[in-house]
C-alpha positions in Angstrom: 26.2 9.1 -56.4 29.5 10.0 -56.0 31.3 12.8 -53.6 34.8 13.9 -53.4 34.8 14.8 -49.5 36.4 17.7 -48.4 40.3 17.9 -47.5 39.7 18.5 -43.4 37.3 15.3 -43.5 39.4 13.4 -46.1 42.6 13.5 -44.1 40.9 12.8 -40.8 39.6 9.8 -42.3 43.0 8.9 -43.6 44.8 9.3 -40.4 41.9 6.6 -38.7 42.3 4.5 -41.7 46.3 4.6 -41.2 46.0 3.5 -37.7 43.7 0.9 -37.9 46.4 -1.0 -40.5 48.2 -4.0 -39.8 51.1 -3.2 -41.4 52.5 -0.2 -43.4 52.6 -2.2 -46.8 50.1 -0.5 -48.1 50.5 3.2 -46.8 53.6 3.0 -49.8 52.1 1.4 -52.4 52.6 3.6 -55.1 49.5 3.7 -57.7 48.2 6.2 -60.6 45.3 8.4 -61.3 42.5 7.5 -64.0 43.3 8.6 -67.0 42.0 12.4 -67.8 41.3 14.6 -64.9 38.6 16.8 -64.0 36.3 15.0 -66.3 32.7 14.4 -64.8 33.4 10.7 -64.3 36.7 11.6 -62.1 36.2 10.7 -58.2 38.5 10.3 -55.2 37.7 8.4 -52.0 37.9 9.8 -48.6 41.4 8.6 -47.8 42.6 8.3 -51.6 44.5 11.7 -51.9 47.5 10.4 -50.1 47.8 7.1 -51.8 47.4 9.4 -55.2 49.8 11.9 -53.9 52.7 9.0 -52.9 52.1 7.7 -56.5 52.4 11.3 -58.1 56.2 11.7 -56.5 57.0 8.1 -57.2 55.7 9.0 -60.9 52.8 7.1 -61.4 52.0 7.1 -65.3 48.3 6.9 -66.9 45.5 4.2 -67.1 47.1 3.3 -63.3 50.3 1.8 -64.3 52.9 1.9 -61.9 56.9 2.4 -62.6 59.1 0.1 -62.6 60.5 1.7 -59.0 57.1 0.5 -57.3 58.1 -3.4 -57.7 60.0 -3.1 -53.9 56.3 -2.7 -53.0 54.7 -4.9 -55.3 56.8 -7.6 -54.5 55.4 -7.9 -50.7 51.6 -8.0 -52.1 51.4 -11.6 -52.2 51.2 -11.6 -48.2 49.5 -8.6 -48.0 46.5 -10.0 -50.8 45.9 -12.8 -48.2 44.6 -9.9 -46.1 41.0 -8.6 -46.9 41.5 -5.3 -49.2 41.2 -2.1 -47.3 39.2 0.9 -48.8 39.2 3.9 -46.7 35.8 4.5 -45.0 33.8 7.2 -46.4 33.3 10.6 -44.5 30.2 10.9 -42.2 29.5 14.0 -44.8 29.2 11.3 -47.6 27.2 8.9 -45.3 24.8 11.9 -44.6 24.7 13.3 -47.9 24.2 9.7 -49.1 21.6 8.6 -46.6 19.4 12.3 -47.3 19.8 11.2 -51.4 18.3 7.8 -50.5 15.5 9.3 -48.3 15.0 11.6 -50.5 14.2 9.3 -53.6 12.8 6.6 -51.3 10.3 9.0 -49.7 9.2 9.9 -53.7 8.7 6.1 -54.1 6.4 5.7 -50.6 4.4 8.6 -51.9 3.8 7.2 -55.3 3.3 4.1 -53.8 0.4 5.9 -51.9 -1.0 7.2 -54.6 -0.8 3.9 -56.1 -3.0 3.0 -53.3 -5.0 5.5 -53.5 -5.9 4.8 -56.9 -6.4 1.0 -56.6 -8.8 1.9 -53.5 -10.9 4.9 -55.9 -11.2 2.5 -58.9 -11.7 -0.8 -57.4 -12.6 0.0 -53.9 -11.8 -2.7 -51.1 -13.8 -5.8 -52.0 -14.0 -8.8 -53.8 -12.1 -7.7 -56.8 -9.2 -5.9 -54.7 -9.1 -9.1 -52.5 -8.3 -10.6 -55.3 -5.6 -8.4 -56.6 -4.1 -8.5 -53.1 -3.9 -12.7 -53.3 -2.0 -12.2 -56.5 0.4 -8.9 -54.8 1.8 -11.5 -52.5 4.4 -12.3 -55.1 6.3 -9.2 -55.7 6.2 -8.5 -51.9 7.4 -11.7 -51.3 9.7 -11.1 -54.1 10.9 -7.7 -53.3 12.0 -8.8 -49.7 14.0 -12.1 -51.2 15.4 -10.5 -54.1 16.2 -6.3 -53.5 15.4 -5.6 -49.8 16.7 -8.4 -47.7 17.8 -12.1 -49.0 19.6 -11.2 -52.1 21.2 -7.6 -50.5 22.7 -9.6 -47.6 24.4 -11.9 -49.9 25.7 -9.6 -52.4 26.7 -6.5 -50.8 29.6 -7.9 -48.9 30.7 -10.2 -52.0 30.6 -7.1 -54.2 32.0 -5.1 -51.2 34.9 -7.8 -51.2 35.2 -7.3 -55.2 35.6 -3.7 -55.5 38.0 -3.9 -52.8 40.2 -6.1 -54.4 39.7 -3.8 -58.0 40.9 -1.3 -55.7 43.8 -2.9 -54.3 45.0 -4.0 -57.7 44.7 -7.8 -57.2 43.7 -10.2 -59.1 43.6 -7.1 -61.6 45.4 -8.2 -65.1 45.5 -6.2 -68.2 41.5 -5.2 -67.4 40.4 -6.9 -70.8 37.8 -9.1 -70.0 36.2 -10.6 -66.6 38.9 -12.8 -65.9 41.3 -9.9 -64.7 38.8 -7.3 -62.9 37.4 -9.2 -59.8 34.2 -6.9 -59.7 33.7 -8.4 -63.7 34.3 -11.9 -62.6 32.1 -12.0 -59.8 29.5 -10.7 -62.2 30.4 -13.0 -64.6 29.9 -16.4 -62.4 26.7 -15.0 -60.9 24.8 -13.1 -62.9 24.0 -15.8 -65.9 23.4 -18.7 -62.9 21.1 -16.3 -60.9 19.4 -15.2 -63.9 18.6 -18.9 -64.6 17.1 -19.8 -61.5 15.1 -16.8 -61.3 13.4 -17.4 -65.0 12.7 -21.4 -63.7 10.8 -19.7 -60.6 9.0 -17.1 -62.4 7.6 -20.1 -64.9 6.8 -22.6 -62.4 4.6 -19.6 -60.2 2.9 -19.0 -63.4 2.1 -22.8 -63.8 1.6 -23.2 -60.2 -0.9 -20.3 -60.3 -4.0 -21.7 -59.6 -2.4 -24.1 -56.9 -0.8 -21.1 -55.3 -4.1 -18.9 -55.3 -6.2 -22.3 -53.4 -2.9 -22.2 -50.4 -3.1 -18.7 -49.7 -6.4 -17.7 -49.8 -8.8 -20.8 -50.0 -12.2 -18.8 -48.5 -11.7 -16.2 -51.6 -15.0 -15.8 -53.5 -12.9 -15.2 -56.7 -10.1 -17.2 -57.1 -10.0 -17.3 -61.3 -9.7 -13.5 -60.9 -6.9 -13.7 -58.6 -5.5 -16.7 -60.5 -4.9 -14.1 -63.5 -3.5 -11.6 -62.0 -0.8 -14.2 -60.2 0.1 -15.0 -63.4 1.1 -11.3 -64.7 2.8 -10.4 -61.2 5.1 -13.8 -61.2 6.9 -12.2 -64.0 8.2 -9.9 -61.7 10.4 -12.6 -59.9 13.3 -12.0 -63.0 13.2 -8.3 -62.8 12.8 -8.0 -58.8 16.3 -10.0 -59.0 17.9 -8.1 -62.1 17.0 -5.3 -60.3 18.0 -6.3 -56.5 21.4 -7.6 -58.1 22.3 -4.0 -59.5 21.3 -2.3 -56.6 23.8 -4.4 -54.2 26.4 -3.8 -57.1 26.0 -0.3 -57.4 25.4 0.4 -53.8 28.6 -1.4 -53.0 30.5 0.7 -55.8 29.1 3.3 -53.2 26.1 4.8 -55.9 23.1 5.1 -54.1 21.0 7.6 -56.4 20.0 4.5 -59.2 18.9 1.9 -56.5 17.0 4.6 -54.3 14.9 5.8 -57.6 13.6 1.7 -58.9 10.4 2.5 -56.6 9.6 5.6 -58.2 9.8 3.7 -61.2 7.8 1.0 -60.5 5.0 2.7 -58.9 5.3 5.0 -61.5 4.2 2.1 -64.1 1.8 0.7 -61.9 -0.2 3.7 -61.8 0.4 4.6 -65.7 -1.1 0.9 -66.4 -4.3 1.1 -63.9 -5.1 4.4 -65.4 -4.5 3.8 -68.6 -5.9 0.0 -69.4 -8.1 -0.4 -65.9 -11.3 0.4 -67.8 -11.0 -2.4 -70.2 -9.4 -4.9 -68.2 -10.1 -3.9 -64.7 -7.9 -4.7 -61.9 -5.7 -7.2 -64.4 -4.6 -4.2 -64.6 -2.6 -3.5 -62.0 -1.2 -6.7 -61.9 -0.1 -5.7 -65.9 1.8 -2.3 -64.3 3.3 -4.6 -61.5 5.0 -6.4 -64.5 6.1 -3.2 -66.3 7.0 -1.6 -63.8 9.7 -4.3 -62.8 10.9 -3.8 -66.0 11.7 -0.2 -65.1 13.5 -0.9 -62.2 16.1 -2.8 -63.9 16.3 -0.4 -66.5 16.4 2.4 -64.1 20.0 1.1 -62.7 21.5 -0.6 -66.1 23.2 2.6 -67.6 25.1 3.6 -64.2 26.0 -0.7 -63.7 27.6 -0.6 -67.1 29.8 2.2 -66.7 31.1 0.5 -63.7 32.0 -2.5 -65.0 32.4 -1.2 -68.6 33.3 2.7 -68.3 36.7 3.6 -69.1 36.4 5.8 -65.3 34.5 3.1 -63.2 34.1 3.1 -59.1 35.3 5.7 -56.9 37.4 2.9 -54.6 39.6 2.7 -58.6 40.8 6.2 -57.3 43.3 4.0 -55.5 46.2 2.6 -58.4 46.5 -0.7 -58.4 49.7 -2.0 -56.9 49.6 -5.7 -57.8 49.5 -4.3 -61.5 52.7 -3.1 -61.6 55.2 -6.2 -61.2 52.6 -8.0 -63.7 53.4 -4.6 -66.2 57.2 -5.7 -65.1 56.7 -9.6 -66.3 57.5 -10.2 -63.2 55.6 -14.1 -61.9 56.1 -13.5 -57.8 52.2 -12.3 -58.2 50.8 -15.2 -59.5 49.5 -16.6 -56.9 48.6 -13.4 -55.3 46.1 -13.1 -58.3 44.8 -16.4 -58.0 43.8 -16.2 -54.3 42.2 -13.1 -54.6 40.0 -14.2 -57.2 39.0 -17.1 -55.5 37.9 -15.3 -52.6 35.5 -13.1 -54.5 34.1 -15.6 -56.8 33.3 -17.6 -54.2 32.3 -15.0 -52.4 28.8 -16.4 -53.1 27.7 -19.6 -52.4 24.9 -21.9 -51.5 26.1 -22.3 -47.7 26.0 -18.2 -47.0 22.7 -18.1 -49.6 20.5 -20.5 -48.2 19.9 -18.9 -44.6 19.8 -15.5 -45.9 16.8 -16.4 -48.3 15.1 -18.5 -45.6 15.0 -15.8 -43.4 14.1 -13.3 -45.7 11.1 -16.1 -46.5 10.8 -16.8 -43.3 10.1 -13.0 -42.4 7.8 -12.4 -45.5 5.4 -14.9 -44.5 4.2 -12.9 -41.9 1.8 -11.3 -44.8 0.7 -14.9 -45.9 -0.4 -15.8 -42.6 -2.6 -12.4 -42.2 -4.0 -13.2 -45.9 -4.9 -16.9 -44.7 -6.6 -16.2 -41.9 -8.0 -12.9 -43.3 -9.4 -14.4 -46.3 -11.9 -16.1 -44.2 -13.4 -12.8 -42.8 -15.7 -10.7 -44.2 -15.2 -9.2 -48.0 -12.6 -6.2 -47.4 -10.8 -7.9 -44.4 -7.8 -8.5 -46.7 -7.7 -4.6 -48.3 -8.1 -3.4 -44.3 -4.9 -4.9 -43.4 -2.9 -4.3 -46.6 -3.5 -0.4 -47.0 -3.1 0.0 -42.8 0.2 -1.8 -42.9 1.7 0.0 -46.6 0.7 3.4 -44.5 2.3 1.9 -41.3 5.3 0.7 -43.0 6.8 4.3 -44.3 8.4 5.5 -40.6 9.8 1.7 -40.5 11.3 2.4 -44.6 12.5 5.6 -43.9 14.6 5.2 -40.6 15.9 2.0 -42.2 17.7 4.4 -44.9 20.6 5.1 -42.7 20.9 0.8 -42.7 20.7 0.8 -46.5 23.8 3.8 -47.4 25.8 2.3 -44.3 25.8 -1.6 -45.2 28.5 -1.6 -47.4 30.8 0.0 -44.9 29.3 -2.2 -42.1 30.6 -5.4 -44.8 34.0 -3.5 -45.3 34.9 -3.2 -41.6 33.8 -6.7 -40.7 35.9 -7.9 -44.1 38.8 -6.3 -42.4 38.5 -7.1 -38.9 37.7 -3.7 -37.6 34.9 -4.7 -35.1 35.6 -1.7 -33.2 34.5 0.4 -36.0 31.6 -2.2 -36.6 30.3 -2.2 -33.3 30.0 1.9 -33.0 28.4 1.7 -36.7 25.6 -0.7 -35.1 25.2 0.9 -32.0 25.0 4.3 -33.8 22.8 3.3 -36.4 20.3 1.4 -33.8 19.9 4.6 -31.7 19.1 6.4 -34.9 16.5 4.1 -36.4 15.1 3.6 -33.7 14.1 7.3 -32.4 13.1 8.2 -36.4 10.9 5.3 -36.9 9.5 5.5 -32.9 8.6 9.3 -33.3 6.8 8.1 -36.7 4.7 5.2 -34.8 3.9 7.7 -32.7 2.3 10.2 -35.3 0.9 7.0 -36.6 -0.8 5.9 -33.4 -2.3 9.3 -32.7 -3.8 10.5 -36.7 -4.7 7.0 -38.2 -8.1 8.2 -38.8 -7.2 11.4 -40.6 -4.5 10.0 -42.2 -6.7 7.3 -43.8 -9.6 9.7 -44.0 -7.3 12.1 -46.2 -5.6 9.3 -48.3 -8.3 6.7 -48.9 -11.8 7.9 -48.3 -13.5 8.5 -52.0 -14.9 6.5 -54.5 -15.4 3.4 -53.3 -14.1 3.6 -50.1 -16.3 4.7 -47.5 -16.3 5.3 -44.5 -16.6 2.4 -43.0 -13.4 1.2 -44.6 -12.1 4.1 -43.0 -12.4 3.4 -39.5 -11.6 -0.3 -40.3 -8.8 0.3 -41.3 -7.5 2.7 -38.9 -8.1 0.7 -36.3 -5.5 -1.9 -37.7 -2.9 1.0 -38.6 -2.9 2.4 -35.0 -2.3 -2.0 -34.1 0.6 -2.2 -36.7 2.1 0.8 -35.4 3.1 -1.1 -31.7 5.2 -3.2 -33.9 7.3 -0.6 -35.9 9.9 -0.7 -33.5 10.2 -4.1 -33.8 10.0 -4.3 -37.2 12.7 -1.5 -37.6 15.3 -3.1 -35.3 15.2 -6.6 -37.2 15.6 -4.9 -40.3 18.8 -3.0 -38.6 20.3 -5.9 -36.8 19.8 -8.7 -39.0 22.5 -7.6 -41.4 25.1 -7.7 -39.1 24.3 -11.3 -39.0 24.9 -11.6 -42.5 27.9 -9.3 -43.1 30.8 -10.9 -41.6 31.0 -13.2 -44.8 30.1 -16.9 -43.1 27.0 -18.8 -42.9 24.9 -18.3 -39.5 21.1 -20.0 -38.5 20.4 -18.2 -35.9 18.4 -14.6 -37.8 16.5 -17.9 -38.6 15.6 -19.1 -35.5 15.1 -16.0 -34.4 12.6 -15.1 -37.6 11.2 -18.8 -36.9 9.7 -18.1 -33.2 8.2 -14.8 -34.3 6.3 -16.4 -37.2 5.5 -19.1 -34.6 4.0 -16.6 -32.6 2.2 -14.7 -35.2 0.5 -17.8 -36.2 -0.7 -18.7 -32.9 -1.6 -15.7 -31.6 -3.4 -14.9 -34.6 -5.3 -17.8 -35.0 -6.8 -17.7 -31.4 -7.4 -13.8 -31.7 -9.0 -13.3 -35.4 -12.4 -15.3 -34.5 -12.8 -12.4 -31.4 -10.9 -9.6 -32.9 -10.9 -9.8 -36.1 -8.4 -7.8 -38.8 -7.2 -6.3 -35.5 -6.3 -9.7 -33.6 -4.1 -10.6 -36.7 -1.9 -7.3 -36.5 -1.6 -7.6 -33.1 -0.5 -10.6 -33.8 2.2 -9.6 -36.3 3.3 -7.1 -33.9 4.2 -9.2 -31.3 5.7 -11.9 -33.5 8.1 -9.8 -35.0 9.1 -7.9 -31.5 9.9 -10.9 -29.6 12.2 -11.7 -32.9 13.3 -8.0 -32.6 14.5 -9.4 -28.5 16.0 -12.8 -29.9 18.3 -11.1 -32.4 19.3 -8.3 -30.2 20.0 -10.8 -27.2 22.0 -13.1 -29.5 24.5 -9.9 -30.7 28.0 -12.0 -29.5 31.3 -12.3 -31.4 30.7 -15.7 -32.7 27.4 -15.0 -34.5 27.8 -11.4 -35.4 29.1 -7.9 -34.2 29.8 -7.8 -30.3 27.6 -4.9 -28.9 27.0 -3.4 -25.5 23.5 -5.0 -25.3 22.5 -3.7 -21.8 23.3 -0.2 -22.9 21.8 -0.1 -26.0 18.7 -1.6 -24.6 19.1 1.3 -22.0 19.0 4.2 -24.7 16.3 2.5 -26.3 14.1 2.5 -24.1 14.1 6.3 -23.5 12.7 7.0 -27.3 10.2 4.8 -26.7 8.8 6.1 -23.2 9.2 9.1 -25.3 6.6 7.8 -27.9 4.1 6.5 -25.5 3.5 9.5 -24.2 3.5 11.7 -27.6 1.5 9.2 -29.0 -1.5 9.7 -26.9 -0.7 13.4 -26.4 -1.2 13.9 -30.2 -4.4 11.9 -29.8 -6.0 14.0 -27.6 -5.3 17.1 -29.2 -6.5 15.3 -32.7 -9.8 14.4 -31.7 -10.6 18.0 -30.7 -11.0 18.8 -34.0 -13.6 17.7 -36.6 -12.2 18.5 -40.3 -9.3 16.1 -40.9 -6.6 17.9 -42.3 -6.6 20.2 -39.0 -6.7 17.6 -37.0 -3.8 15.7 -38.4 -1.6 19.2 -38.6 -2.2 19.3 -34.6 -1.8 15.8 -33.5 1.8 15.6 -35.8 2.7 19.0 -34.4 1.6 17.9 -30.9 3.3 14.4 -31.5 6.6 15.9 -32.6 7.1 18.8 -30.0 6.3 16.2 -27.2 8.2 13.5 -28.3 11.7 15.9 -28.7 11.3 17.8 -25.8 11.3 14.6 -23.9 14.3 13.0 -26.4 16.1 16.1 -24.6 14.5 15.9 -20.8 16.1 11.9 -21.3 19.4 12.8 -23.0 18.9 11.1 -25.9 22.1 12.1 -27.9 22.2 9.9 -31.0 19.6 12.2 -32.7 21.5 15.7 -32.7 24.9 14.6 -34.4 23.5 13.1 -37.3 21.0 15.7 -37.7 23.9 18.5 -37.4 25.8 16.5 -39.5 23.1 16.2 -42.1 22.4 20.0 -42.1 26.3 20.5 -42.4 26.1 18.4 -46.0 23.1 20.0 -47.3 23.9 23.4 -46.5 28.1 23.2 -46.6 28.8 23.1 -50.6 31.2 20.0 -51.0 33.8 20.6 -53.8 33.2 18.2 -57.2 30.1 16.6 -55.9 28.4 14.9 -58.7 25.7 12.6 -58.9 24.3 9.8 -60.9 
């Protein structure tokens, strides 16, 4: 996705971006334009226009060389390259046009995830033979929180934010031949082969491993050859899941959103083609078959707008910018030497086992949550195991979609915290908090109120009855205490892991939740059953949800007002609480399901904003006027890819 903001917002981002510079260095560097103009490919960052304009009376000259009057500036650039590069913020019209694009296309994916669901639970049902598709769907969940979600984002965003910034500055930028003078290419370059590597050893042990990995997860199952097979197919997915998390974080810090939003449709879209099309021969095998094609769609889904970044003769938005640093090397001039070399170093090591290691623990760490409900679940009844996954992929979507804002805004959190800007990092994780957290609170509450005919209307046919029904319910309407929770680990945990240095303590944190979870569960299962276990996952990931927030400081991660913001938060939630059994109420007054469900939402949602507004909840109505203003307001040269 790429947006050429207005003029009003552009300069009023330029004028905060001037003033929150150290020096004036680079408000004169002189740059040039891409090569061609108006082309489709052409795109200008919010701030850009007056570095391009400076360049334009300094004569700037095509393919962003800079004249030989621009080496005065060039010559200071070695000091300035021991800075962090500066790209302008985006607009908050881009952020909202971004974040609705995202939502959008990640609301598509949750819906063809449900009817991926859906069709799992009409042509297998929830038994024994799902169960055992469920054992073997552990590994791309696990996968798809290490390698696109959490572990993998968190490492790579800010080291390809870092990148791009420096392609944008012009350092460590030679004749653009080749990886070794394009930062963004050279990062890729002494990754992407190493990464790749790993990931295929993985995927080949867990295929090995299978039958050893069916026994530790799920030792009560009554078919463990079944699910033993299906491992097998789904543990190819650990080398796509991480091709396909390693473009997203590219493209996403390139500022393109519209690829890495759309790998879900594509990969429930396989999974549904493949259960449809080969489930009568080989039954649920295949599923596990579309869980492997479909991972090959999400990589190809993102490959054609990664190579024109790297490759395209017009690549990232933040290249609007001319490279200073370019133009004393043009000159012959050897004063930027080192400043190229530094640079460099910076970004290629932008990624290393010291800043990987926590990140993937944690991201671990927080996934096991699921194998602890399939251990202790596997020794309930046949169906325990399909109760709690199709409760908590229904729960989930309020959590997924108020985490969108998170996703478009990460990249900018990474930039501000690589320049020092914690001002401008604090009010993005304050603001995005507040936001998240009355989205996903007024979904819990919708949840809380219609699980029955929201499971009713999604789930009950074929081979799920009734019964599964109200089974199921039951745990949704659980899972749904801990949305919150789960939302605001998911928001603050990557301002742990943006600053650029390693930090345990998301781990700690994530440790005493799954501590929790294990405990709690264990003693509540034998009495509660499915129930106990998501009660127990709710409150192990809110107290994790209290650790991380308490443990916002300036030496682990962003400094925040933690009083306040625990202040504002609570009002959403006494908000929900009472729309939540409001919207009840007025639900169970009515006997066919799709009327119920229309008046318990419409009860829960005119409830829970009319008391957002009694409170004085103000995060809410800016970014929804600002959302409305960039949906409705026709941005000039807006394109999209």
């Amino acid at each position: 996705m790429t947006v050429t903001p207005s003029r009003a917002g552009d300069e009023g981002t330029t004028a905060r971006a001037g003033r929150r510079r150290r020096t004036g260095t680079e408000s004169g560097a002189a740059g040039g334009t891409e090569a061609g103009t108006g082309g489709e490919d052409e795109v200008q960052l919010p701030g850009a226009r007056a570095a391009t304009a400076g360049a334009a009376h300094g004569g700037a000259t095509p393919t962003g060389t800079a004249p030989a009057s621009a080496s005065p500036v060039s010559s200071g650039s070695a000091s300035a390259a021991d800075r962090p590069a500066e790209v302008p913020p985006p607009t908050r019209g881009f952020l909202a046009k971004a974040t609705l694009v995202t939502a959008a296309l990640s609301i598509a994916g949750a819906l063809l995830g449900l009817g991926r669901d859906q069709a799992l639970a009409h042509l297998f049902g929830a038994g024994t033979e799902t169960d055992a598709f469920l054992v073997a769907w552990t590994v791309p969940e696990v996968a798809a929180t290490l390698l696109i979600e959490d572990g993998m984002a968190f490492v790579l965003v800010p080291a390809f934010s870092l990148a791009v910034a420096r392609r944008a500055r012009g350092t460590g930028s030679g004749s653009g031949s080749g990886s070794g003078g394009d930062p963004v290419r050279a990062l890729v370059a002494s990754t992407l082969p190493r990464i790749a590597l790993v990931l295929v050893g993985v995927a080949a042990l867990l295929i090995a491993g299978a039958p050893y990995l069916v026994a530790g997860l799920a030792p009560g199952l009554p078919d463990p050859g079944l699910a033993v097979d299906c491992t097998r197919l789904t543990a190819t997915c650990v080398l796509s899941f991480g091709l396909a998390g390693y473009c997203s974080a590219a493209l996403r810090a390139h500022r393109r959103f519209l690829a890495p939003a759309a790998i879900y449709v594509a990969y429930n879209t396989g999974i549904i083609t493949a259960m449809f099309v080969l489930g009568g021969h080989w039954g649920v095998r295949s599923a596990a078959i579309g869980v492997a094609l479909g991972g090959c769609l999400m990589v190809a889904a993102q490959t054609p707008s990664l190579v024109r970044q790297l490759f395209g003769r017009h690549r990232s938005a933040t290249a609007a910018v001319a490279p200073a640093g370019a133009a004393s090397q043009a000159a012959g001039t050897n004063a930027e030497q080192p400043a190229e070399q530094a640079p460099k170093q910076s970004v290629t090591h932008a990624v290393n086992l010291a800043l990987v290691v926590p990140v993937l623990l944690f991201a671990l760490c927080r996934q096991s949550q699921v194998l602890i409900e399939r251990y202790l679940a596997s020794n309930l009844p046949s169906g325990a195991i399909s109760h709690l996954n199709y409760a908590q992929k229904v729960a989930q979507i309020p959590m997924t979609l108020s985490l969108m804002l998170c996703t478009v805004t990460f990249p900018v959190l990474a930039q501000a915290l690589a320049e020092g800007d914690t001002e401008r990092a604090r009010q993005r994780v304050e603001h995005d908090v507040s936001v998240a957290a009355c989205i996903v609170l007024l979904g819990a509450a919708a949840v809380f109120a219609c699980a029955p005919q929201i499971i009713e209307l999604l789930f009950q046919r074929g081979a799920f009855a009734a019964r599964d029904t109200a089974a199921t319910a039951t745990v949704m309407r659980v899972y749904s205490v801990g949305l919150l929770g789960h939302t605001l680990v998911g928001a603050l945990v990557r301002t742990y892991f943006s600053a650029g240095r390693p930090t345990w303590y998301p781990l700690a944190a994530m440790t005493a939740g799954i501590v929790a979870t294990s405990w709690i569960g264990a003693a509540t299962v034998g009495a509660w059953g499915v129930s106990g276990i998501a009660a127990a996952n709710a409150i192990g990931i809110t107290l994790t949800a209290a650790l991380l927030l308490s443990g916002m400081n300036e030496r682990r991660s962003v400094p925040i007002h933690t009083r306040r913001v625990v202040h504002e938060l609570s009002k959403p939630l006494r908000a929900a609480g009472c729309a939540a059994v409001a919207g009840a109420l007025c639900a169970s007054r009515f006997d066919p399901p799709a009327l119920a469900l229309f008046t318990g939402g419409l009860t829960v949602t005119v409830v829970y904003v009319l008391l957002l507004r009694l409170l004085g909840v103000q995060a809410v109505a800016p970014a929804f006027r600002t959302a409305l203003r960039s949906v409705t307001r026709r941005l000039p040269h807006a394109r999209f890819r």
